[in-house]
Every structure is written in C-alpha cells, then in structure tokens.
C-alpha positions as a Markdown table, in Angstrom:
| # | Residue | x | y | z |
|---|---|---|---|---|
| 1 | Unk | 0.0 | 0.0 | 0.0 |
| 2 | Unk | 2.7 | 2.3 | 1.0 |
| 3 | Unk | 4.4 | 2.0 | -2.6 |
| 4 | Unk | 1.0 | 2.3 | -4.4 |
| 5 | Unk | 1.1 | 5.6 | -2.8 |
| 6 | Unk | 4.3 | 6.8 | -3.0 |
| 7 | Unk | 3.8 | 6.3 | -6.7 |
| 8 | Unk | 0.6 | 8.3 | -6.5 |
| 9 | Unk | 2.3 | 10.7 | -5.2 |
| 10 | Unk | 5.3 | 11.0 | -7.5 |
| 11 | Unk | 3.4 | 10.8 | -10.8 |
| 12 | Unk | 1.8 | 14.0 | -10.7 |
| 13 | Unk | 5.4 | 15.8 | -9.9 |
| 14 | Unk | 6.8 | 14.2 | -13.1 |
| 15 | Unk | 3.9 | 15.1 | -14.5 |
| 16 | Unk | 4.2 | 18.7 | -14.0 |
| 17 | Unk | 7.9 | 18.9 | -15.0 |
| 18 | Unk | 7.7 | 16.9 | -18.5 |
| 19 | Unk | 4.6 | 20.0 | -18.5 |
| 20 | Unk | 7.3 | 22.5 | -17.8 |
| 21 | Unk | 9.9 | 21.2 | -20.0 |
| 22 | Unk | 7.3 | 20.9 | -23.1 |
| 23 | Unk | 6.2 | 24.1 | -22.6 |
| 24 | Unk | 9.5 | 26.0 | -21.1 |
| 25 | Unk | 8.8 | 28.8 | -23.1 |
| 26 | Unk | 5.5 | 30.0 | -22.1 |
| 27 | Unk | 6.4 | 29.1 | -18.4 |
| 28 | Unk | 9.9 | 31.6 | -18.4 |
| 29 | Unk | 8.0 | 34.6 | -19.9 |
| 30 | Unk | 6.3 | 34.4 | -16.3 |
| 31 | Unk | 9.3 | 34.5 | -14.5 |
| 32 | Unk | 9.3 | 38.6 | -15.1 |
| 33 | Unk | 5.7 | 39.6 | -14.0 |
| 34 | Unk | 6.5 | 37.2 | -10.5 |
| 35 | Unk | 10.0 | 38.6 | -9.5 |
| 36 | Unk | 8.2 | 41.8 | -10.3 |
| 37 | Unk | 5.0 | 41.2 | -8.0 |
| 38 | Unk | 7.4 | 39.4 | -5.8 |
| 39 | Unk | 9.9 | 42.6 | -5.4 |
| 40 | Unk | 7.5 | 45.4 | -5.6 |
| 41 | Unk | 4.0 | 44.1 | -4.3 |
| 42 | Unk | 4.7 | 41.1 | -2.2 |
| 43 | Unk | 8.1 | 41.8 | -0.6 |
| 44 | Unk | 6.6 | 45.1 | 0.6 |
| 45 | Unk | 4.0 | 44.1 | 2.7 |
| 46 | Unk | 6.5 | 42.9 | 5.6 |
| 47 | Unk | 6.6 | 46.6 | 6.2 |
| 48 | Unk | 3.3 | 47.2 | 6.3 |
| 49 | Unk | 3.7 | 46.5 | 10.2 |
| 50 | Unk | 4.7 | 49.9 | 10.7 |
| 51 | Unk | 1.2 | 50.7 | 10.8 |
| 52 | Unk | 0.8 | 48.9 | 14.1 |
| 53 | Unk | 4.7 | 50.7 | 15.8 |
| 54 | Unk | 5.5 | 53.9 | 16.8 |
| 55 | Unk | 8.0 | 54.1 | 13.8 |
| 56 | Unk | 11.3 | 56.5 | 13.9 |
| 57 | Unk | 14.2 | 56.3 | 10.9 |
| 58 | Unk | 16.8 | 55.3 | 13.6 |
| 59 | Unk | 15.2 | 52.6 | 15.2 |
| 60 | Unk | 14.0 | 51.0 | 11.5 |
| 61 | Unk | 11.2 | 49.1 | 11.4 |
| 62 | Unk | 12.1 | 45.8 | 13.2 |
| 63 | Unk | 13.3 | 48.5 | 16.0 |
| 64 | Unk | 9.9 | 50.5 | 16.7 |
| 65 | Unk | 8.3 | 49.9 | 19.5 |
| 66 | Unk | 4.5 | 48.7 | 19.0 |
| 67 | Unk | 2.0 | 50.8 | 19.6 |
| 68 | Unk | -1.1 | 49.0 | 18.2 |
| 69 | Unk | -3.8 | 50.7 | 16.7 |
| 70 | Unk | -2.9 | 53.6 | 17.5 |
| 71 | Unk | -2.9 | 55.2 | 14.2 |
| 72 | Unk | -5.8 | 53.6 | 13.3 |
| 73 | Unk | -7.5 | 55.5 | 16.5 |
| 74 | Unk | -5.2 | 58.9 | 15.0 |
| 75 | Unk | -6.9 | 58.5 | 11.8 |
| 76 | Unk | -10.7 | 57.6 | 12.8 |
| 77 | Unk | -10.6 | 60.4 | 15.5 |
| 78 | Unk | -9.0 | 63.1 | 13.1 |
| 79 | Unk | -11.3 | 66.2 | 12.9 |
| 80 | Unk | -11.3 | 65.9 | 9.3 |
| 81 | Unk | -12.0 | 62.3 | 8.6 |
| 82 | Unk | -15.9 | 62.6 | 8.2 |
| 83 | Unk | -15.3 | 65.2 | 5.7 |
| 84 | Unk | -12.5 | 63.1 | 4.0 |
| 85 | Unk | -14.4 | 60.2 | 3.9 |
| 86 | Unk | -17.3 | 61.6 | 2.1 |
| 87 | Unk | -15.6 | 63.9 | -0.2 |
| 88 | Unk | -13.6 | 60.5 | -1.6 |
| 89 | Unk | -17.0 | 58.3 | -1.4 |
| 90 | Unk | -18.4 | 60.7 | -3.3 |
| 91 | Unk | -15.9 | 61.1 | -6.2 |
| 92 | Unk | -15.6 | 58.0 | -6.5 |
| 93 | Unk | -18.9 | 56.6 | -6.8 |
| 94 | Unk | -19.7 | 60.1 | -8.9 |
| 95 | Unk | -16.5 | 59.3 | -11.0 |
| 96 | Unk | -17.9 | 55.3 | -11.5 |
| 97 | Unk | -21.7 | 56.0 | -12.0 |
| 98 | Unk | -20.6 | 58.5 | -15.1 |
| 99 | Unk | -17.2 | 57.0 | -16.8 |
| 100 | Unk | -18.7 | 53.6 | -17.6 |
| 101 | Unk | -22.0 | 54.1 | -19.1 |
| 102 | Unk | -19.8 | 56.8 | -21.1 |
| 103 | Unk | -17.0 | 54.0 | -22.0 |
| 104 | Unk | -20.1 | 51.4 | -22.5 |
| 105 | Unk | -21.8 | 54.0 | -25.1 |
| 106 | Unk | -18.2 | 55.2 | -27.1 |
| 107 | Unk | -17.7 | 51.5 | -27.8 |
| 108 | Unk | -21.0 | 50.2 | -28.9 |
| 109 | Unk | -21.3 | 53.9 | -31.0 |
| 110 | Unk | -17.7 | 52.5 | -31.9 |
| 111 | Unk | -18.6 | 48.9 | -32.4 |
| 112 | Unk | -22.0 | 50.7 | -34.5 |
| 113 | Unk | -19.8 | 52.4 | -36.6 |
| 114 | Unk | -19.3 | 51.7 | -40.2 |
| 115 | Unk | -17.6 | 54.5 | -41.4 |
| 116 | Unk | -14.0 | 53.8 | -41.1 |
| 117 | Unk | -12.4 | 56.8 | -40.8 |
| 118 | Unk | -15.0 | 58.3 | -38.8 |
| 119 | Unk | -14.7 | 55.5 | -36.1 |
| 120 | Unk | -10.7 | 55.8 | -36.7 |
| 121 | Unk | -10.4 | 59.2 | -35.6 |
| 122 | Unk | -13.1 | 59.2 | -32.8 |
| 123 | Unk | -10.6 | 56.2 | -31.5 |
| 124 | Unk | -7.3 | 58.5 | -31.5 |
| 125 | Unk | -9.0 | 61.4 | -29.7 |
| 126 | Unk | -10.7 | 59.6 | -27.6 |
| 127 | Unk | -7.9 | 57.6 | -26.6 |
| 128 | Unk | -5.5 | 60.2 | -26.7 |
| 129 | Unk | -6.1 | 61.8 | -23.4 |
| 130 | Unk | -4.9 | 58.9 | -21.4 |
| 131 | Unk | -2.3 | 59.5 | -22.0 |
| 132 | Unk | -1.4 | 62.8 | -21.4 |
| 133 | Unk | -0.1 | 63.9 | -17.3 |
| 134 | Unk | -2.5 | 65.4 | -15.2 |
| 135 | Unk | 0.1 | 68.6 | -15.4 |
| 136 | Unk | -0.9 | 68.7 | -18.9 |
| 137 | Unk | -4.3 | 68.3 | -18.5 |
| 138 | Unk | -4.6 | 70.9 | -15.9 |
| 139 | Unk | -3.4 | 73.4 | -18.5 |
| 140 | Unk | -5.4 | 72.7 | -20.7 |
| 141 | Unk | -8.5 | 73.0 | -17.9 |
| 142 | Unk | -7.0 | 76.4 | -16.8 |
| 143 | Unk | -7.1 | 77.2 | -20.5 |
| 144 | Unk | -10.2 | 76.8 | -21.0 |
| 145 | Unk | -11.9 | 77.9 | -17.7 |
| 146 | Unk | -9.7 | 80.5 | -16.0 |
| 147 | Unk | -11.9 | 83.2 | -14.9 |
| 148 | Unk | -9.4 | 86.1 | -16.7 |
| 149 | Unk | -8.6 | 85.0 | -20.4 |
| 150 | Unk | -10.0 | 81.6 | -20.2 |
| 151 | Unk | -12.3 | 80.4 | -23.5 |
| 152 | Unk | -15.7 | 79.2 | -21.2 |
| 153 | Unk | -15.3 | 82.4 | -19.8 |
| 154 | Unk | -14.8 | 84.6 | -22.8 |
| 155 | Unk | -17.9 | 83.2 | -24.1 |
| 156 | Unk | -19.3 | 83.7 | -20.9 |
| 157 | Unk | -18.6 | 87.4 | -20.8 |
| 158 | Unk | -19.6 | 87.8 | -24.7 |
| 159 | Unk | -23.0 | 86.6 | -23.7 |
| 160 | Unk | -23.5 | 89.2 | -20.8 |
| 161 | Unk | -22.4 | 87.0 | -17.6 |
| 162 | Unk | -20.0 | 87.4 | -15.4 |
| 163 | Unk | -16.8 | 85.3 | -15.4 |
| 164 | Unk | -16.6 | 82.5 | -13.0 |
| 165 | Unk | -13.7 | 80.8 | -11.1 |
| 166 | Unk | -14.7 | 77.5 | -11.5 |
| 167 | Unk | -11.4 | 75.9 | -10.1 |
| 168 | Unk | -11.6 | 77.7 | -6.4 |
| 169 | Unk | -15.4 | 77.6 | -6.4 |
| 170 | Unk | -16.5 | 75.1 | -4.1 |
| 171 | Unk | -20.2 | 74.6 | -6.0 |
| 172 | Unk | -18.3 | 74.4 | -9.6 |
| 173 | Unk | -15.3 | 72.4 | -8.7 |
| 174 | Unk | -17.2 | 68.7 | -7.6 |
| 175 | Unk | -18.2 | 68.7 | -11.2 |
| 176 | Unk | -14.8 | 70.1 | -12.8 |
| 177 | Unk | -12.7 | 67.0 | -11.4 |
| 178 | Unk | -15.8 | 64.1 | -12.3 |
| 179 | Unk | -16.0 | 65.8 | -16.1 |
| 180 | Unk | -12.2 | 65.9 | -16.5 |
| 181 | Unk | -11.5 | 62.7 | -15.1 |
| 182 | Unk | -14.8 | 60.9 | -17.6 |
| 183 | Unk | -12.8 | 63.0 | -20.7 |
| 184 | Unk | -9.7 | 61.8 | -19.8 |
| 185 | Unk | -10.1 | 57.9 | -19.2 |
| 186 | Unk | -13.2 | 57.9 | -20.8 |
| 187 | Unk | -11.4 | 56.2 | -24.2 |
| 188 | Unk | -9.1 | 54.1 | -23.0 |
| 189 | Unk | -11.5 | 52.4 | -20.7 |
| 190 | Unk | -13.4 | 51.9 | -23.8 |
| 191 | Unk | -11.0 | 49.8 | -24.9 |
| 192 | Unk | -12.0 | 46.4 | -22.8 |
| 193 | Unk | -16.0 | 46.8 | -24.1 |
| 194 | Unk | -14.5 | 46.7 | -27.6 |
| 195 | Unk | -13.2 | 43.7 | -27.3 |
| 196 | Unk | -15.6 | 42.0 | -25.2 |
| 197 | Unk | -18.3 | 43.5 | -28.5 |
| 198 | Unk | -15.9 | 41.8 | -30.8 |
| 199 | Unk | -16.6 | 38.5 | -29.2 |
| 200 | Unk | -20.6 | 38.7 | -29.7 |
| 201 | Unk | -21.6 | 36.2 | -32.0 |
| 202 | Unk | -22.6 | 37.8 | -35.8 |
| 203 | Unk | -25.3 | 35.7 | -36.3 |
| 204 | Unk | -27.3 | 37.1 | -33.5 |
| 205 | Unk | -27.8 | 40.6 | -35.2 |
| 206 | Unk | -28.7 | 39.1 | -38.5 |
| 207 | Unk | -31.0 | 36.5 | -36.7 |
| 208 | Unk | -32.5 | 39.9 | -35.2 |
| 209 | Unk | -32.4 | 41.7 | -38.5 |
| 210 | Unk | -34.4 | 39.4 | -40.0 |
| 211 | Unk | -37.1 | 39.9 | -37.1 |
| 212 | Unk | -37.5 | 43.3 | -37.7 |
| 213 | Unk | -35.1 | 44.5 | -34.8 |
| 214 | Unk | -34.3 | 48.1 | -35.0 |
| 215 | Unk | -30.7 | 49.1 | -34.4 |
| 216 | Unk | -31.6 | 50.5 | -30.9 |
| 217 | Unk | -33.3 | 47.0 | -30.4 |
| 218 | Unk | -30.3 | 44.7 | -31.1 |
| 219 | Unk | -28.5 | 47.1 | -28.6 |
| 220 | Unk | -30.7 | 47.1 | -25.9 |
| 221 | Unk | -31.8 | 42.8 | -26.5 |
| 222 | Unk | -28.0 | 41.3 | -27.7 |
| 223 | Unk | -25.3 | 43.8 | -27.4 |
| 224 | Unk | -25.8 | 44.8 | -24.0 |
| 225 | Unk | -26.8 | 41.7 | -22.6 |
| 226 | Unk | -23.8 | 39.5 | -24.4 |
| 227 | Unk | -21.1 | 42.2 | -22.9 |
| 228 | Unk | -22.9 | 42.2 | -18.8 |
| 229 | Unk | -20.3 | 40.1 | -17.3 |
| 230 | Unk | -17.5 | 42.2 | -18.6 |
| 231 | Unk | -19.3 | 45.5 | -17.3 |
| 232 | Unk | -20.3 | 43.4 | -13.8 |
| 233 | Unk | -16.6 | 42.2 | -13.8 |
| 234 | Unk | -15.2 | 46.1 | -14.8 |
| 235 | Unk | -17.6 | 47.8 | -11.6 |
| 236 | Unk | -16.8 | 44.7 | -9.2 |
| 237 | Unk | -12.7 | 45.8 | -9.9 |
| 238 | Unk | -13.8 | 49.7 | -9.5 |
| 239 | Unk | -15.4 | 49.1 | -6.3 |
| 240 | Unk | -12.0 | 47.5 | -4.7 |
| 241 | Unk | -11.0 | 50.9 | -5.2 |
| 242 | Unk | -13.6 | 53.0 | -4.2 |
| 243 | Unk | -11.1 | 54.6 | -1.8 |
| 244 | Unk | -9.0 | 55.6 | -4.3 |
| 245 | Unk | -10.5 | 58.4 | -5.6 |
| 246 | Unk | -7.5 | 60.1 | -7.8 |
| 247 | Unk | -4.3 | 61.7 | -5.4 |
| 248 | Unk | -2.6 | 62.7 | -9.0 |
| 249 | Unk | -5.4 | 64.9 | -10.3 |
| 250 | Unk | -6.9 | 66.5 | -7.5 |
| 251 | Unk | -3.0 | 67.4 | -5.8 |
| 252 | Unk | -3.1 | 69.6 | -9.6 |
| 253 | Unk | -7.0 | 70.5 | -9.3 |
| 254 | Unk | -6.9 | 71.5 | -5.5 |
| 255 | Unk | -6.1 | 74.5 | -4.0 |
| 256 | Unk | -6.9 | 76.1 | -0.5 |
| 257 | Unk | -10.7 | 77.6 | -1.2 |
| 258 | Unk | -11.7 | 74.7 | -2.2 |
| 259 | Unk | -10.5 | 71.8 | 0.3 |
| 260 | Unk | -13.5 | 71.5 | 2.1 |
| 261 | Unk | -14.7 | 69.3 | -1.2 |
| 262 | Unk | -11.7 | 68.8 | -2.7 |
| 263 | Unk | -9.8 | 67.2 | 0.1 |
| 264 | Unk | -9.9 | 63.2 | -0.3 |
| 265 | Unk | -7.9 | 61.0 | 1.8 |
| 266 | Unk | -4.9 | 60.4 | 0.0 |
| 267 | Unk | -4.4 | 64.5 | 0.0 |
| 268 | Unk | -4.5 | 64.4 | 3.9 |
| 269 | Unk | -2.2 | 61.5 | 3.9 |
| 270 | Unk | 0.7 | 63.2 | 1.9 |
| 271 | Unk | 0.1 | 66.7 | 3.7 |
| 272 | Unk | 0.0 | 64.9 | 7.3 |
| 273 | Unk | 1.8 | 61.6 | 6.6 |
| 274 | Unk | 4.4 | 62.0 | 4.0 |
| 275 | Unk | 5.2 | 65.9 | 4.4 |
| 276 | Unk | 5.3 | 65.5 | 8.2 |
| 277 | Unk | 7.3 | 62.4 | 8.4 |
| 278 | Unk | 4.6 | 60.2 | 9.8 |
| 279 | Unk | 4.9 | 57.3 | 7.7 |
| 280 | Unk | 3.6 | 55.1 | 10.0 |
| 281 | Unk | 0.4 | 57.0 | 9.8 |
| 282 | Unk | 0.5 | 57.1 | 6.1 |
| 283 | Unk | 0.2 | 53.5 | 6.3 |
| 284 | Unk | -2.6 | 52.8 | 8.9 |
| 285 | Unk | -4.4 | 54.5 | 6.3 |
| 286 | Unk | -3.6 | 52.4 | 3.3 |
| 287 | Unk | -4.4 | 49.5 | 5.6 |
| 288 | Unk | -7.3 | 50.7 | 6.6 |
| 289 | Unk | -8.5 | 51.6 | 2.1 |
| 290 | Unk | -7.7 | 47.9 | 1.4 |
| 291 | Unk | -9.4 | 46.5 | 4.1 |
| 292 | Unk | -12.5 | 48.2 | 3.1 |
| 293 | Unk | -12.2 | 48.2 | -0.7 |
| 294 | Unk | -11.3 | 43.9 | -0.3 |
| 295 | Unk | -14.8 | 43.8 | 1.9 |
| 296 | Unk | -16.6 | 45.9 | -0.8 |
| 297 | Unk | -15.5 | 43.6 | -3.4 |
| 298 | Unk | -16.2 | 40.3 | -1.5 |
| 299 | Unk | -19.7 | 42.1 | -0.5 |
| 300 | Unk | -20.9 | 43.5 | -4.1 |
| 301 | Unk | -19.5 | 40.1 | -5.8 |
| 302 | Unk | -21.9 | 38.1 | -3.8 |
| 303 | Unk | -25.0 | 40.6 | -4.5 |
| 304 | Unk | -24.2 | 40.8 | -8.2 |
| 305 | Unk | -24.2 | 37.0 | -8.2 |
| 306 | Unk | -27.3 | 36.5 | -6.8 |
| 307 | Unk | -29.2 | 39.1 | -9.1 |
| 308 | Unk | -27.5 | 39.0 | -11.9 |
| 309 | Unk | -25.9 | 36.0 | -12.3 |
| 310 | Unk | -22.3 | 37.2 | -13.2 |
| 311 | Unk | -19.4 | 37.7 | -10.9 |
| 312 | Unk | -15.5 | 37.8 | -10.7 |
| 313 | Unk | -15.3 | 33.9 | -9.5 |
C-alpha cells in the first residue's frame, strides 16, 4: 500500500515537470511579472507592520516599538476624517456611475460604426487623453476655464455674464474634477468593451435583423446583454477601489478655497503623513482603504451573483 502511494504521489510531480519542460517557453515569460510582483508588491508588505509601531528612521522598522492601533484611532478620531471620507465616497462613486455608461456608449457607437475613418479618428481622440499627465491636463483646464482669459469664460462674458472661477469655487469644482476625469479615461477604458463587442456572435444581429429589430433594439436585447459580465466584472474591480479616488489629479486641481470638497484622503495623507514624516500614519491608512475596498468587493461580488448571475469567480 505504501508503494501504491508513494507512486501516486510522485506521478503527478513528473507530470508537472515533462509539462514545464514541453512548454519551457511559455512558463519563463512568467518569470518577469513574478520577481516583479514578488519585489515590488509582495516583498513590501512585511513593512506594512509599521502601521501597528511607533516608527522612527533610527530605530528601523524591526526596532519600533509597538504601539497597536494607535494610528488607526489617530486616523478615525482626526477632525477631518468625516469630511474626508465623504468627499472621496463621493468622487468615487460620482467618477464610477458616469465614466462607464460613457466608455459602454463610445464602444458600442464604436462597435456601431461603419464609417471607417470616422470610427478611426473618434478612437485617437478619444484615446489620446490617457495619456497625457495630469500637469498637462490641468493646463489645458486652466485654459479653458480660468476666470481672466480663459475660453468658457470669454464666451461667458460675450453673452453678458460674469466670469466664474470655476477651479476655487467650491459649487463648480465637484463637477470640474468628475467631467475631467470621464474626458480623460473615458477612451481608453473603452478599450476592454470593444473587445468583449468583438466577441458577440454575428449571427445574432442578423437573426434579429431578420425579425425586424431596429438598431436601438439589437443594442438594448444582444449587445448589452452579451457584454454584462464584462461591465459586472469592470464595476466589481472599480469598487475595490472605491477609496482611491484620484491623489494625482486633485494634488493639480486642488487649491486652499476649495478643500473643504476637494480634500480626499490620499491628499490628507501626503500633507499629514508623508510631508510631516509620519509614515507610519500614512500607512494605517492604506491598511485601513484595502481593508474596506477587499470587503466591498467580496460584498458586491456576492449581490451581483445572486441578481445578476455574473461575478469575478
């Protein structure tokens, strides 16, 4: 028995490595995304302990003394973390509910299209703001909306209004950073849908052109229905970062009249964690955004399931 079982054992290893050697090829090209996760993403997380120590440069971070949650408790009981916490919920949730229904409608208008160069140069400027720096971008925003010689105002002005400051106004800006952030990743989130529309079947629109099925129809009945667990799968992966709600645009977009709903809570973590040395802080709170953005994921995975039949797993 024990040598019917050491066998059993052994077969699968050999198994696995005539795999390996047949396929050596394939298997090496992972060795660079792994040392890569491995040096950059896993390796790291040993010193995500310094949440829970009272750390100091000379001690290092096996040196600190532990202090708990303390942080956590420094964070939570901040004057400012109600007000943090909704101004990120908000522009999140704002930023998710209006860049993909925008990215679903560019690729089926895409996908629609049969004017080649038409579709061809709606792709490049649509895609083309992705790929410009948020410096950039902001330019081009101050360009076009600075209150003194910018072109909304100018227009503005020509039509008997007075100019507005729509990057320090606290009722304008909310809808400044949302708009700007849907123009500039609008595109290139697009990009997925496409090639989830490319998958759909051909046969099913001619079935439902043969029925009579308008155009709006076949989008509403096929081509919206064959891309759901793409769009379930594309929120689901949104939601783990809900938290997130974009340091690199609003550190451009954000000034001092309008923290009050521009401040998120990676701003207050590089003002009070990083500029003040308090990287122990800094971390409590990136802790504490994958906590909750892993528990929103495992939460809104199992709902979606359930009603919609579609989820990551």
């Amino acid at each position: 028995m024990s040598e019917q079982a050491t066998t059993v054992t052994k077969a699968p290893k050999k198994d696995l490595w005539k795999e390996i050697k047949r396929h050596f090829s394939v298997y090496a090209l992972l060795v660079i995304p792994v040392v890569y996760y491995a040096v950059l993403k896993w390796g790291p997380i040993i010193n995500g302990q310094i949440a829970f120590k009272d750390f100091t440069a000379i001690n290092g971070i096996w040196g600190s003394p532990w202090v708990g949650f303390k942080h956590f408790t420094t964070f939570f009981h901040s004057f400012y973390f109600g007000e943090l916490l909704r101004n990120t919920l908000l522009y999140s949730l704002a930023k998710l509910c209006v860049s993909v229904p925008l990215s679903i409608i560019l690729a089926v208008t895409l996908y629609e299209c049969t004017v080649n160069w038409l579709r061809k140069i709606v792709q490049t400027l649509a895609y083309l703001p992705h790929f410009l720096s948020w410096v950039i971008m902001y330019g081009i925003l101050l360009a076009l909306l600075a209150p003194g010689d910018g072109m909304v105002n100018d227009i503005v002005k020509f039509c008997g209004g007075q100019p507005v400051d729509f990057l320090t106004n606290t009722h304008t800006f909310p809808a400044i950073v949302i708009i700007s952030d849907a123009w500039k990743e609008m595109g290139w989130a697009a990009i997925i849908f496409i090639a989830a529309l490319m998958g759909i079947d051909p046969s099913l629109f001619e079935a439902a052109m043969v029925e009579g099925a308008s155009a709006v129809q076949r989008v509403w009945y096929i081509t919206i229905p064959s891309i759901k667990p793409v769009i379930v799968t594309v929120v689901l992966l949104k939601l783990g970062r809900v938290l997130d709600a974009g340091f690199n645009q609003m550190f451009m977009l954000y000034s001092v009249p309008v923290y009050s709903v521009a401040d998120i809570i990676d701003t207050w973590v590089y003002r009070q964690g990083l500029l003040q040395f308090e990287f122990a802080l800094a971390t409590a709170v990136g802790i504490f955004k994958g906590v909750i953005g892993m528990l929103l994921v495992m939460v809104s995975n199992k709902v979606v399931k359930k009603l919609a039949d579609a989820s990551l797993l």
